[in-house]
PyMOL commands that place a pseudoatom at each C-alpha (Angstrom):
pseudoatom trace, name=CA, resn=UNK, resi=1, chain=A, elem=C, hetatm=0, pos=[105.910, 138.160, 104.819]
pseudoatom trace, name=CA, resn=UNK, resi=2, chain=A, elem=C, hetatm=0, pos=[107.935, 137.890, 101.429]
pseudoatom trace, name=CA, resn=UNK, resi=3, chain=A, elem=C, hetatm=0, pos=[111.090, 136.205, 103.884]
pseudoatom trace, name=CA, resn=UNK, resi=4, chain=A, elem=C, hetatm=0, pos=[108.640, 133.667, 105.561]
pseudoatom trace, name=CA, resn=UNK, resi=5, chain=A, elem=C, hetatm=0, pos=[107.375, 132.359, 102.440]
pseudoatom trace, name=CA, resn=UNK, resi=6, chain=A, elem=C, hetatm=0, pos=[110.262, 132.894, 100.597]
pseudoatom trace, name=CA, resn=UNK, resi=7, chain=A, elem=C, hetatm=0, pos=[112.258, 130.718, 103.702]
pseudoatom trace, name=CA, resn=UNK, resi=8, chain=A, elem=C, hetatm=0, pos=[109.668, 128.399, 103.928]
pseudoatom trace, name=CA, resn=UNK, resi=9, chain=A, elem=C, hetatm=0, pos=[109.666, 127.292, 100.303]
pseudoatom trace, name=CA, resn=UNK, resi=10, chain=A, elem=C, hetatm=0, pos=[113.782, 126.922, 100.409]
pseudoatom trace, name=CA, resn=UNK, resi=11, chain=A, elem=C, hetatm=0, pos=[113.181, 124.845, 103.708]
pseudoatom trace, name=CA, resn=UNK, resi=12, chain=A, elem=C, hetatm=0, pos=[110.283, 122.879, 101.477]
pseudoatom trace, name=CA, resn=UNK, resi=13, chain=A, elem=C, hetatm=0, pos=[112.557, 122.434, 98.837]
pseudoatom trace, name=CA, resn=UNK, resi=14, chain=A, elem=C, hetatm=0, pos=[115.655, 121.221, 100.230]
pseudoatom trace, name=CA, resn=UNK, resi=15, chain=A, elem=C, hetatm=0, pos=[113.926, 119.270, 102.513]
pseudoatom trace, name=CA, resn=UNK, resi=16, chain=A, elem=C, hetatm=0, pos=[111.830, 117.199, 99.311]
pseudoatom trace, name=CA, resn=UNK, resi=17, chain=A, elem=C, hetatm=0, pos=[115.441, 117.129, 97.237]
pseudoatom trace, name=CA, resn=UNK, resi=18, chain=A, elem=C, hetatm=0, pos=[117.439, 115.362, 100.476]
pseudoatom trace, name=CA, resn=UNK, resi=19, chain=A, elem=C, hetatm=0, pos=[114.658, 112.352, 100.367]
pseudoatom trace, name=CA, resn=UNK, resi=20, chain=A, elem=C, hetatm=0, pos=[115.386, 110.913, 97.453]
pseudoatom trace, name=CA, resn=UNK, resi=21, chain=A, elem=C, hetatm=0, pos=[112.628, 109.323, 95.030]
pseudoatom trace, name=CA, resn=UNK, resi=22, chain=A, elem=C, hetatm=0, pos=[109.445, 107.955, 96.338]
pseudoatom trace, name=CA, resn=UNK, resi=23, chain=A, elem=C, hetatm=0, pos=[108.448, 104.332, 95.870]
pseudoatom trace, name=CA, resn=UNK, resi=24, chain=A, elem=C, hetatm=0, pos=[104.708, 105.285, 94.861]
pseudoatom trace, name=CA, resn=UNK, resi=25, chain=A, elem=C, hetatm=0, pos=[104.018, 102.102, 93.068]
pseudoatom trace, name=CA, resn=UNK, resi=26, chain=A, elem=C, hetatm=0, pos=[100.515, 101.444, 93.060]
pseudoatom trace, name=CA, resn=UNK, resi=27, chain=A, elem=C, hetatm=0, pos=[99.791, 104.821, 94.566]
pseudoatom trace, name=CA, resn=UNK, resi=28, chain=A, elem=C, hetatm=0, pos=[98.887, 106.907, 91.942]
pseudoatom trace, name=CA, resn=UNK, resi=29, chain=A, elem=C, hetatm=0, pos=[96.355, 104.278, 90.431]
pseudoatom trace, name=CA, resn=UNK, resi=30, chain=A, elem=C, hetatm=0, pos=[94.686, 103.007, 93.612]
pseudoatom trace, name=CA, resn=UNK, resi=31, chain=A, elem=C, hetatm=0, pos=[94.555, 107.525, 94.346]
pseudoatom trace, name=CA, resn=UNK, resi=32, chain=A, elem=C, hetatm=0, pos=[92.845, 108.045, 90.867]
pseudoatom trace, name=CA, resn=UNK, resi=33, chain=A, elem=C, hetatm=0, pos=[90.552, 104.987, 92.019]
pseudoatom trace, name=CA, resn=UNK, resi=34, chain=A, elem=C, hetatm=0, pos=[90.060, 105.811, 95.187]
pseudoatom trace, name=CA, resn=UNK, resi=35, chain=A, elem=C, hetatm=0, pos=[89.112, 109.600, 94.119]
pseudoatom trace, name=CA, resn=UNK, resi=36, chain=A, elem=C, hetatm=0, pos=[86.903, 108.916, 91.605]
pseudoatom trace, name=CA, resn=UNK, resi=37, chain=A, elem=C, hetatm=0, pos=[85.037, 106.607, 94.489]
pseudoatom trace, name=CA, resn=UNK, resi=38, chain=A, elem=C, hetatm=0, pos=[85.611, 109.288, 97.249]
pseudoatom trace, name=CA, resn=UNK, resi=39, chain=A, elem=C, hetatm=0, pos=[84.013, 111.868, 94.872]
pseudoatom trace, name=CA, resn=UNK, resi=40, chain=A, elem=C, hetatm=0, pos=[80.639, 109.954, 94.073]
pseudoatom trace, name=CA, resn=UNK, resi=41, chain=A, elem=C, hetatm=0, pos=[80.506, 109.711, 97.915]
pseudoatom trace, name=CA, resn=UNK, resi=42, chain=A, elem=C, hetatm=0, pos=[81.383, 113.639, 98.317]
pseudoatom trace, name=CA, resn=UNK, resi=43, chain=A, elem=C, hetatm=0, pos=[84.937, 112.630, 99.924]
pseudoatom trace, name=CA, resn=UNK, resi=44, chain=A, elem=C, hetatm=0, pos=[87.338, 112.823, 96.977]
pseudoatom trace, name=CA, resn=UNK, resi=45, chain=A, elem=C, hetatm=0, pos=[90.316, 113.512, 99.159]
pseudoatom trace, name=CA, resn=UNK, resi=46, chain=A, elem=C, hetatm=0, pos=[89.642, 110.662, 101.854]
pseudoatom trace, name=CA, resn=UNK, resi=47, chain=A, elem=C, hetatm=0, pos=[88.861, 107.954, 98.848]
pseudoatom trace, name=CA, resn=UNK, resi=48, chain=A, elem=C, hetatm=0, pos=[92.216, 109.347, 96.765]
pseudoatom trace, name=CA, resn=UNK, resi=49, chain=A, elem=C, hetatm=0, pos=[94.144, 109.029, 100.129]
pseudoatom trace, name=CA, resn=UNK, resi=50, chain=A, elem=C, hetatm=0, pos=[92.563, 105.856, 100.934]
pseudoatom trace, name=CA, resn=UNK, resi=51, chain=A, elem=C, hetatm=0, pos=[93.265, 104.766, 97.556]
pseudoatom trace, name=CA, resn=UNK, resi=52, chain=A, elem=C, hetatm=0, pos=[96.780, 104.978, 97.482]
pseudoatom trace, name=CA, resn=UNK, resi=53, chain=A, elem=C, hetatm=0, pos=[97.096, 103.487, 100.964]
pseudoatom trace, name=CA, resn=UNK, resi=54, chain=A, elem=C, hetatm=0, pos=[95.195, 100.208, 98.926]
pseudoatom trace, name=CA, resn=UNK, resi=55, chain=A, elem=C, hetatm=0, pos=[96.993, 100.668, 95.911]
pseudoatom trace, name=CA, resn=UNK, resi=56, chain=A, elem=C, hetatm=0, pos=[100.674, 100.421, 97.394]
pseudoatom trace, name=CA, resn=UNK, resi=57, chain=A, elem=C, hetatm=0, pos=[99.536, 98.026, 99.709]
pseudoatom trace, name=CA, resn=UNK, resi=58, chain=A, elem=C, hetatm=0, pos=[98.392, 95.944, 96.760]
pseudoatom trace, name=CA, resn=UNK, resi=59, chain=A, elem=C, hetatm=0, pos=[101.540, 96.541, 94.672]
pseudoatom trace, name=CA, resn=UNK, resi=60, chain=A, elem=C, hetatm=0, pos=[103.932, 95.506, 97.284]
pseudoatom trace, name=CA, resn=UNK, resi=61, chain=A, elem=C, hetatm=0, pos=[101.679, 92.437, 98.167]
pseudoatom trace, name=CA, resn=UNK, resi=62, chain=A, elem=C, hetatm=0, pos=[102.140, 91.668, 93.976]
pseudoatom trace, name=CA, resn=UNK, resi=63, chain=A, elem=C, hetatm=0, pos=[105.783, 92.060, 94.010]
pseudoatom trace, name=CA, resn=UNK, resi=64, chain=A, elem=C, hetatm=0, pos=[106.540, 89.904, 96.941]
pseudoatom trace, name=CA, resn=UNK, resi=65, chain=A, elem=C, hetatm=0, pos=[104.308, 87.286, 95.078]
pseudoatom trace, name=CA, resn=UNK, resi=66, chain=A, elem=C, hetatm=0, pos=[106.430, 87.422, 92.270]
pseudoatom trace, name=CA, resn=UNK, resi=67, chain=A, elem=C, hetatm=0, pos=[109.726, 87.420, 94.356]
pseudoatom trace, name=CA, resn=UNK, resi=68, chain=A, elem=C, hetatm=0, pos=[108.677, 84.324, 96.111]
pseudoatom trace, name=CA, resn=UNK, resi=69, chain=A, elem=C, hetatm=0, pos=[107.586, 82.715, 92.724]
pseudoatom trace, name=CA, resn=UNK, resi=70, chain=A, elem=C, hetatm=0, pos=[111.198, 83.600, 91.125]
pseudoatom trace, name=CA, resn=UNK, resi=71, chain=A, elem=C, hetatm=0, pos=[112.776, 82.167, 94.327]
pseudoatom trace, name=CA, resn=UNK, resi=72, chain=A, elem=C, hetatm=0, pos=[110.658, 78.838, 93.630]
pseudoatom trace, name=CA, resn=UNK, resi=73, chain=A, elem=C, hetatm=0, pos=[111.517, 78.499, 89.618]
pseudoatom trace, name=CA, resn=UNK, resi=74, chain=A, elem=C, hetatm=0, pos=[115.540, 78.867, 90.676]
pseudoatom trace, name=CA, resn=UNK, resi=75, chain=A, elem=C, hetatm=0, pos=[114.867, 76.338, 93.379]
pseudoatom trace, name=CA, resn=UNK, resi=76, chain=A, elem=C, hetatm=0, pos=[113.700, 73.730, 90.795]
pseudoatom trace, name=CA, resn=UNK, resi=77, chain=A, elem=C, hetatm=0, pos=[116.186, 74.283, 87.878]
pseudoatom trace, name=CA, resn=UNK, resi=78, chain=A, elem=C, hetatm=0, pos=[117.834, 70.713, 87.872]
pseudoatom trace, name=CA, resn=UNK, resi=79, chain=A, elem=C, hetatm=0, pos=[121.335, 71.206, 89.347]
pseudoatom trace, name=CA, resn=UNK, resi=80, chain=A, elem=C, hetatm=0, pos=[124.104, 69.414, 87.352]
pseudoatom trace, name=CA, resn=UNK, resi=81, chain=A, elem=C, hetatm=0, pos=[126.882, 67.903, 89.267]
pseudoatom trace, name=CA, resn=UNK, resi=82, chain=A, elem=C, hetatm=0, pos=[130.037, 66.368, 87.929]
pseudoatom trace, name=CA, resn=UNK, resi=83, chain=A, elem=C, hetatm=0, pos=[130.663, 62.790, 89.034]
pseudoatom trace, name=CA, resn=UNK, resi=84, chain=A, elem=C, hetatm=0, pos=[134.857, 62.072, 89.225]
pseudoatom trace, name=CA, resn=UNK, resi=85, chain=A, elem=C, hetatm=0, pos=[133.578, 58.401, 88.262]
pseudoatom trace, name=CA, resn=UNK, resi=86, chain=A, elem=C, hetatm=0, pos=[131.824, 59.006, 85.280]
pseudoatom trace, name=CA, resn=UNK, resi=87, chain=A, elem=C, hetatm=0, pos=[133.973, 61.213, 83.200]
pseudoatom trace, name=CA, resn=UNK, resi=88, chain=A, elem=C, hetatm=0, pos=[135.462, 60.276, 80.344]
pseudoatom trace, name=CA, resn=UNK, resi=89, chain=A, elem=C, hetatm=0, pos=[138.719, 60.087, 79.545]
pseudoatom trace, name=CA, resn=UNK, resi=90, chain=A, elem=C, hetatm=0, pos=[139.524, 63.547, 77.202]
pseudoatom trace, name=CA, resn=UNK, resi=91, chain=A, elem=C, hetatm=0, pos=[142.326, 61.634, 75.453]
pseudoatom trace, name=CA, resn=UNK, resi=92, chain=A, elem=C, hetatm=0, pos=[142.204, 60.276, 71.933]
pseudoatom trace, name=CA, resn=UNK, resi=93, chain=A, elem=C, hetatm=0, pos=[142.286, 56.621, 71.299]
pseudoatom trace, name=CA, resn=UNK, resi=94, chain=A, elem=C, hetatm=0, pos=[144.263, 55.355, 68.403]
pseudoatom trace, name=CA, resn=UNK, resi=95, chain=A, elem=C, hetatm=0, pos=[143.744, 51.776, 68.173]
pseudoatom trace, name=CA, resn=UNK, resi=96, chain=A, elem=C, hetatm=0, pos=[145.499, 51.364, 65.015]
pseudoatom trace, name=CA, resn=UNK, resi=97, chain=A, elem=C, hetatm=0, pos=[149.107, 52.968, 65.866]
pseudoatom trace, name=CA, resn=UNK, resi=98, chain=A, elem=C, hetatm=0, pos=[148.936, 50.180, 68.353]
for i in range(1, 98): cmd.bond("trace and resi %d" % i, "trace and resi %d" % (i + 1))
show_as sticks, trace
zoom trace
């Protein structure tokens, strides 16, 4: 019994260490929500799972808003061009050596 769980937690553990870090944003709020919702309603797991569904949902909705808003202030920065015609000539003018 001792090997099984002992196996099992190895296989847990190098299975949750090969993933990498979760992108929970939103999770944990819209869980704690979501909970405290479930548990007036006697289904604290179902509202904290629900609420994390919402949460992340909400957070990645949020984050592509503010992508798309970034994408629109770069868009309308005034873009300076160099005209050939228009520069000035970088050479000093001495009138009086003339």
């Amino acid at each position: 019994m001792k090997t099984l769980t002992l196996s099992a937690a190895l296989a847990f553990a190098l299975a949750a260490a090969a993933t990498g870090p979760a992108e929970a944003k939103g999770c944990i709020k819209g869980a704690v929500v979501g909970g405290v919702a479930g548990h007036m309603a006697h289904h604290g797991v179902l509202g904290a799972a629900g609420g994390c569904a919402v949460g992340h949902h909400m957070a990645s909705e949020k984050a592509k808003q503010e992508a798309a808003q970034q994408r629109t202030q770069v868009n309308q920065q005034p873009q300076t061009q160099v005209n050939p015609q228009t520069q000035v000539d970088q050479q000093p003018h001495n009138d009086e050596a003339r």
